[in-house]
C-alpha positions in Angstrom: 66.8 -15.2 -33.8 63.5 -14.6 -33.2 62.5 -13.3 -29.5 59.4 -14.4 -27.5 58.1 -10.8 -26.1 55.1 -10.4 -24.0 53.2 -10.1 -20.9 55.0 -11.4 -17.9 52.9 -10.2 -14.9 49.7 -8.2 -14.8 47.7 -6.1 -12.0 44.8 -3.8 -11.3 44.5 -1.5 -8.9 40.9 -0.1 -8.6 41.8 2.2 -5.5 39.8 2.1 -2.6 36.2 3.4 -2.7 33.3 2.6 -5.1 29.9 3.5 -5.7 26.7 0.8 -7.3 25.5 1.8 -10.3 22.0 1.5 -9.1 22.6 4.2 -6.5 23.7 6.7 -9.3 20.6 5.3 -11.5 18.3 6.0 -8.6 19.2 9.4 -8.1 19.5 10.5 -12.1 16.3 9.2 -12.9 18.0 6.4 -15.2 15.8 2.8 -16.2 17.1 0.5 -14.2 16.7 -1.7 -17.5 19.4 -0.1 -18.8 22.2 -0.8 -16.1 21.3 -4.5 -16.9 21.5 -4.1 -20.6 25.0 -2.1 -20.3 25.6 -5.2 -17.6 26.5 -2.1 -15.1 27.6 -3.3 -11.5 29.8 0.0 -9.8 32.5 1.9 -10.3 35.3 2.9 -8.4 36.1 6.1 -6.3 39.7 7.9 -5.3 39.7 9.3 -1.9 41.1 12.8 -1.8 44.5 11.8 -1.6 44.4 9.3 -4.1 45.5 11.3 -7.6 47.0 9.5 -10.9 50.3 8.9 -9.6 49.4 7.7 -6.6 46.9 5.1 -8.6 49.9 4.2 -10.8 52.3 3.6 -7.8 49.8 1.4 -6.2 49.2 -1.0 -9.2 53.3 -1.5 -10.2 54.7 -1.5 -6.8 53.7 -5.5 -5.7 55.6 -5.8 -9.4 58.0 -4.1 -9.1 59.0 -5.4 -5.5 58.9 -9.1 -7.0 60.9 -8.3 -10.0 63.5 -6.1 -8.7 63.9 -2.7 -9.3 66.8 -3.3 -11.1 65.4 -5.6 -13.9 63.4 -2.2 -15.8 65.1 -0.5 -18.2 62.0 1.3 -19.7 58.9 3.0 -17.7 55.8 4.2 -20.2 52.8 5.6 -18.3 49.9 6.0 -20.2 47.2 8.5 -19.5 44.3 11.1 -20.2 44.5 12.3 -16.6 48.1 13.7 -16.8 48.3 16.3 -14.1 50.4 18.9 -16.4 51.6 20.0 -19.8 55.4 19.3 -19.5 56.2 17.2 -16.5 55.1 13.8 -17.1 53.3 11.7 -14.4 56.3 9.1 -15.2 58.8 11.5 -13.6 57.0 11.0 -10.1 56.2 6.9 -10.3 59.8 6.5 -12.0 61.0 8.4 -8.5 58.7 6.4 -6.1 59.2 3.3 -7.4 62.8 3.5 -6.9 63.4 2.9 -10.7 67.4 3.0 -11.7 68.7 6.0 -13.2 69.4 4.2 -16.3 65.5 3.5 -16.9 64.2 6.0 -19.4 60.4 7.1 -18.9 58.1 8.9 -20.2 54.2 9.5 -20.3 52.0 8.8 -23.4 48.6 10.2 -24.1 46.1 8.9 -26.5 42.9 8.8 -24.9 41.6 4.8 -24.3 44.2 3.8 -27.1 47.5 4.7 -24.6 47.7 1.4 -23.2 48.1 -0.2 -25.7 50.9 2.4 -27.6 52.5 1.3 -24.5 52.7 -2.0 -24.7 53.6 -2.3 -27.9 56.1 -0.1 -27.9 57.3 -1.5 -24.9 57.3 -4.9 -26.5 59.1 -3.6 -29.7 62.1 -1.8 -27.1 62.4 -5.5 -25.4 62.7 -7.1 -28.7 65.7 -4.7 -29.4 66.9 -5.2 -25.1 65.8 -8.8 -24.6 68.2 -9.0 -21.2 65.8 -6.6 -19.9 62.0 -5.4 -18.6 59.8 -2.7 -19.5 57.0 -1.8 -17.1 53.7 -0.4 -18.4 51.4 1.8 -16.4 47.9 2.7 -16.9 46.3 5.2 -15.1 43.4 7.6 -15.2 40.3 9.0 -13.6 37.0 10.1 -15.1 35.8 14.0 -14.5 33.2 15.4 -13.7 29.6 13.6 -15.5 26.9 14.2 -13.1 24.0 13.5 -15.0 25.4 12.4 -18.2 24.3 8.9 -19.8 27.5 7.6 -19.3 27.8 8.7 -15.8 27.5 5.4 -14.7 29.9 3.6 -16.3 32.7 5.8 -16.1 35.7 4.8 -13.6 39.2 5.4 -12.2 41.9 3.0 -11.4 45.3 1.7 -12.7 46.9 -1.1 -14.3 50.5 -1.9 -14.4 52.4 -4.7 -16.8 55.9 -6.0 -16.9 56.9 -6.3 -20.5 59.8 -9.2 -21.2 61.5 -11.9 -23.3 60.2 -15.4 -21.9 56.6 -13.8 -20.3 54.6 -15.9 -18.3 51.2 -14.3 -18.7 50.8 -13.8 -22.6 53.0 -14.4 -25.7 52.2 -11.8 -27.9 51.7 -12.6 -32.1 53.8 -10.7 -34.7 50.5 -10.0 -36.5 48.9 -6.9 -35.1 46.4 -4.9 -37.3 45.9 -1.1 -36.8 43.3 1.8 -37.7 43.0 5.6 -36.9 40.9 8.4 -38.0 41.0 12.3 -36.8 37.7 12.9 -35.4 36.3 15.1 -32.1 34.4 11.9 -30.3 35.7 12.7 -26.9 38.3 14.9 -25.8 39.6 16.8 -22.4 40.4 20.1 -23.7 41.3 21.1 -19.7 42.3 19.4 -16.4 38.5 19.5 -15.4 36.2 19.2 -18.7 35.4 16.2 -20.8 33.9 16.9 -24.1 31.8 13.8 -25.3 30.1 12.9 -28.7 28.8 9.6 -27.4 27.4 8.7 -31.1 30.5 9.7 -33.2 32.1 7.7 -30.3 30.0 4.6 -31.0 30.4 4.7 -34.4 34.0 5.3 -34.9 34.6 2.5 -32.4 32.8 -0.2 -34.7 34.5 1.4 -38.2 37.5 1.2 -36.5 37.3 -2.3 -35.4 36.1 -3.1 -38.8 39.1 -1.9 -40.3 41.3 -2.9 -37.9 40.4 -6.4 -38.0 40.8 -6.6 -41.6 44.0 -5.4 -41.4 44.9 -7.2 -39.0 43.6 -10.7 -40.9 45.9 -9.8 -43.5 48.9 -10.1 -41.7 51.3 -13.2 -41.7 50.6 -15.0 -38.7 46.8 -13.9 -38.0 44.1 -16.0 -36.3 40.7 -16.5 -38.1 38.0 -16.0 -35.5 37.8 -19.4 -34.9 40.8 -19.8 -33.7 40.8 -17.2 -31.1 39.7 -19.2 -27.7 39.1 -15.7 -26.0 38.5 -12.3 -26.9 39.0 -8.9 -24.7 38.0 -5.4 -25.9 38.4 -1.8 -24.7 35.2 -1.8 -22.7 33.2 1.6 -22.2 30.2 -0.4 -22.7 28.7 -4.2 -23.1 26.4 -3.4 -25.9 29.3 -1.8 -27.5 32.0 -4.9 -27.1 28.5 -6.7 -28.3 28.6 -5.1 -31.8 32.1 -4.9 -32.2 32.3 -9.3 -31.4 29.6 -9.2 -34.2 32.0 -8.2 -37.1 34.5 -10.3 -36.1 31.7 -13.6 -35.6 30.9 -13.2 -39.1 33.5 -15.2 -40.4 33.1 -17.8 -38.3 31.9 -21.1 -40.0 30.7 -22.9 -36.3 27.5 -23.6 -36.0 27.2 -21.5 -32.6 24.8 -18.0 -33.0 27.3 -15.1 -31.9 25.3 -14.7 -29.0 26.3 -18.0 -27.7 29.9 -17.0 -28.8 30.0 -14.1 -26.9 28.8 -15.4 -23.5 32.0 -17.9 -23.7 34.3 -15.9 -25.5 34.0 -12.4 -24.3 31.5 -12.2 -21.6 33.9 -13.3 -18.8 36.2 -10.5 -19.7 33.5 -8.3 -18.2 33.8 -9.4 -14.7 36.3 -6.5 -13.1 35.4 -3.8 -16.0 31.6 -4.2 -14.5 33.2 -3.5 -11.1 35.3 -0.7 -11.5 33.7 1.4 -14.9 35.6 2.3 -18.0 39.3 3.1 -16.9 40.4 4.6 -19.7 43.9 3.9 -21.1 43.8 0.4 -18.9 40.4 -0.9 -20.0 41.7 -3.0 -22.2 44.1 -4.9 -19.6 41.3 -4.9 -17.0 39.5 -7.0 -19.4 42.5 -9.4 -20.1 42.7 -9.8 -16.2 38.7 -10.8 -15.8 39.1 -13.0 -18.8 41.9 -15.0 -17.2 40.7 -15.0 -13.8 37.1 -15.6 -14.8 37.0 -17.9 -17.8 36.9 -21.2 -17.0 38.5 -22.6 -20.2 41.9 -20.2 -19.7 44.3 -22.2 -19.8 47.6 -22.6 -21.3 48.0 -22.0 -25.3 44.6 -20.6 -25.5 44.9 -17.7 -28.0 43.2 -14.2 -26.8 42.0 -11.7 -29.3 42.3 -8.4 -28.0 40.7 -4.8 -29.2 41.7 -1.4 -28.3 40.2 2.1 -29.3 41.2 5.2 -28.2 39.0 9.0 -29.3 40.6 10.9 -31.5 41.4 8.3 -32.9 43.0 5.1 -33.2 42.7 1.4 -32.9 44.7 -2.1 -32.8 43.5 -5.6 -32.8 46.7 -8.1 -31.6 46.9 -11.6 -30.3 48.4 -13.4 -28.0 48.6 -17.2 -26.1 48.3 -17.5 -22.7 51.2 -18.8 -21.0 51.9 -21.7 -18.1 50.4 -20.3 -15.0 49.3 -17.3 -15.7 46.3 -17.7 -14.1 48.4 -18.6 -11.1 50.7 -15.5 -12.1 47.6 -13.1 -11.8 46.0 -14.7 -8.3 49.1 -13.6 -6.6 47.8 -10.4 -6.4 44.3 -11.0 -5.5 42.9 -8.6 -7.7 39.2 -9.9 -6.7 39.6 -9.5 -3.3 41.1 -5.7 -3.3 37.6 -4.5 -5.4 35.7 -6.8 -3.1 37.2 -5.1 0.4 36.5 -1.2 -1.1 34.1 1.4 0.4 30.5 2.0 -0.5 29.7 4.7 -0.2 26.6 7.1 -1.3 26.1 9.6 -4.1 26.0 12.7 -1.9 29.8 11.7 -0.9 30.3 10.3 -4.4 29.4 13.7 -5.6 31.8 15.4 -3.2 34.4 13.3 -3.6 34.5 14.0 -7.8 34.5 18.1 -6.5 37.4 17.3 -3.7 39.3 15.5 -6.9 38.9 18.6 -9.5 40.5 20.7 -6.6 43.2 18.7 -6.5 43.9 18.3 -9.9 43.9 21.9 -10.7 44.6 24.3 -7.6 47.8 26.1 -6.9 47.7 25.0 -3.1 46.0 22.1 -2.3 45.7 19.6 0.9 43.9 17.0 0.6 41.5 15.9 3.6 42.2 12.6 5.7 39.2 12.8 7.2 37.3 13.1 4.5 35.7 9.7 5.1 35.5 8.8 8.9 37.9 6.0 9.6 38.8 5.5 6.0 42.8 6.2 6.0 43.2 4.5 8.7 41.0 1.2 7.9 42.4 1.3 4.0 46.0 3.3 4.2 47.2 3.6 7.6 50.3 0.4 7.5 49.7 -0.7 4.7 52.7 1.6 2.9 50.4 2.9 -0.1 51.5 6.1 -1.7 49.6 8.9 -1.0 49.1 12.4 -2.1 50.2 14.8 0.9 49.7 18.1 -0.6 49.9 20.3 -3.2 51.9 24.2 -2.5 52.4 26.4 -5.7 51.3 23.8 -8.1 54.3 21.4 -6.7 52.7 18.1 -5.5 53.9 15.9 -2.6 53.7 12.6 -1.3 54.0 10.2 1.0 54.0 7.1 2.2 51.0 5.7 4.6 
């Protein structure tokens, strides 16, 4: 018997703080021109006890507490901001959730691409456990850019998805189409360096969609362009997600220019990535939740198109059809609203903020500052039973909850 598997809830959590693009523009020198090309709005901050555990706590815990504890039989946490070589950042949001014993866990890492590993791992382990949930987590934080191109557009924030038979966000189709290459595009080769090839990047995104979409065309079941309502795409970039949407426009036989295509089929999916910057493993699913919380047309059995790369590298192009009320399913959590109410604040504390966060990340003793930002812990934390990073003593990190 064949078993529906798919998205059954769906949130981002883009922490607490955030900076505008245009502040970072002013001070770097950077066109303003080219924050409206790359369709650039801000990008979010962590305060200094805020770290990736505590951003993956945050996004699964209003799941978590709706679908019981009990329900999750597997926890994947994906990441390229894992905070050591051996213990995964699973073992602590496993703990803090309050997971069962019985739920295996572990953390994967593959750059932008771990995501989606996740999920469809996660959706081939309900197939085989269709009495039970898996819960994906995304979470990640950009390093240290001052004065790159990108600087911008980088961000930090989670995402967490409940995996099940029955979902009520998104069915996902057997046909899924895959791609990978071994190249050095962009890499962390320590807790506090990022390594970036921004043109290999570019490039080896658009082959791989290329080749990922073909495959993916050839499998039983596939869409043709025109039949996908929606599409959403790991988004570093607009112009990026631009070119990629191009290759798979040209099989289209409407009489619509792919430009016109884009701004309904892809542009709404922009809405929260614009907001919080390029979160890495959970790019992807921030797009999904702008596209159904944006698009006006999202509706039930609208099929979604979705395209994930990750450096190093690899790629997937799926499918899926949105499900009863899973607009409704996503508003629950007000998603909107939580990157509305953040912080501003200025590139001077921006800039101190990215230094607090390497110290944290990487010293043997650590303890993180509440006062960092006058008033801020206890406007944003103070009640409101978030999980926070209390301290770090001989590389053994604690927390706590506000």
């Amino acid at each position: 018997m064949q078993v529906d598997i798919g998205i059954d809830d769906l949130n981002v959590y883009g922490s607490t703080l955030v900076i505008d693009a245009a502040d970072i523009a002013a001070v770097r020198g950077t066109p303003m021109k080219r924050l409206t090309q790359w369709r650039l709005d801000s990008r979010s901050l962590v305060p200094p006890y805020e770290d990736p555990v505590t951003l993956a706590v945050n996004a699964a815990r209003p799941l978590v507490d709706e679908h019981g504890a009990s329900d999750f039989g597997l926890l994947l946490v994906a990441s390229e901001s894992g905070l050591d070589y051996s213990k995964p950042l699973s073992s602590y949001v496993h703990e803090f959730l309050g997971l069962p014993g019985r739920c295996v866990h572990s953390e994967i890492k593959h750059a932008c691409f771990g995501g989606t590993a996740a999920l469809l791992l996660a959706a081939d382990w309900v197939r085989a456990n269709p009495h039970a949930k898996a819960l994906v987590v995304t979470t990640d934080l950009s390093r240290r850019l001052f004065g790159h191109a990108a600087e911008s557009a980088e961000g930090m924030g989670a995402t967490a998805l409940a995996v099940s038979a029955e979902p009520r966000v998104l069915g996902l189709d057997a046909a899924r189409g895959f791609a990978s290459k071994e190249i050095y595009d962009v890499a962390r080769p320590t807790h506090i360096h990022t390594v970036v090839d921004s043109e290999l990047s570019l490039s080896a995104y658009l082959d791989l969609a290329e080749i990922a979409w073909s495959d993916y065309r050839r499998q039983d079941g596939a869409a043709a362009y025109d039949d996908l309502d929606h599409l959403a795409f790991h988004t570093p970039l607009a112009p990026l997600v631009q070119q990629a949407h191009l290759l798979f426009a040209e099989e289209s036989s409407a009489d619509v220019p792919p430009a016109e295509q884009f701004e309904r089929k892809v542009a709404p999916s922009l809405r929260y990535c614009q907001k919080i910057g390029n979160t890495f493993s959970g790019c992807l699913f921030v797009a999904l939740a702008g596209l159904i919380d944006d698009a006006p047309d999202a509706d039930t059995g609208r099929r979604i198109g979705l395209y994930s790369y990750g450096s190093g590298s690899s790629a997937a192009f799926f499918s899926g059809v949105l499900r009863p009320g899973a607009r409704a399913r996503l508003a629950r959590h007000d998603i909107s609203s939580a990157l509305t109410a953040r912080r501003r604040v200025d590139v001077r504390t921006y800039e101190r903020l990215v230094e607090d966060l390497e110290q944290s990340l990487t010293a043997e003793d650590f303890e993180p500052d509440t006062g960092a930002i006058v008033n801020h812990f206890e406007e944003s934390y103070a009640g409101r039973n978030a999980l926070v990073l209390s301290g770090v003593k001989g590389y053994q990190r604690s927390y706590q909850w506000s």
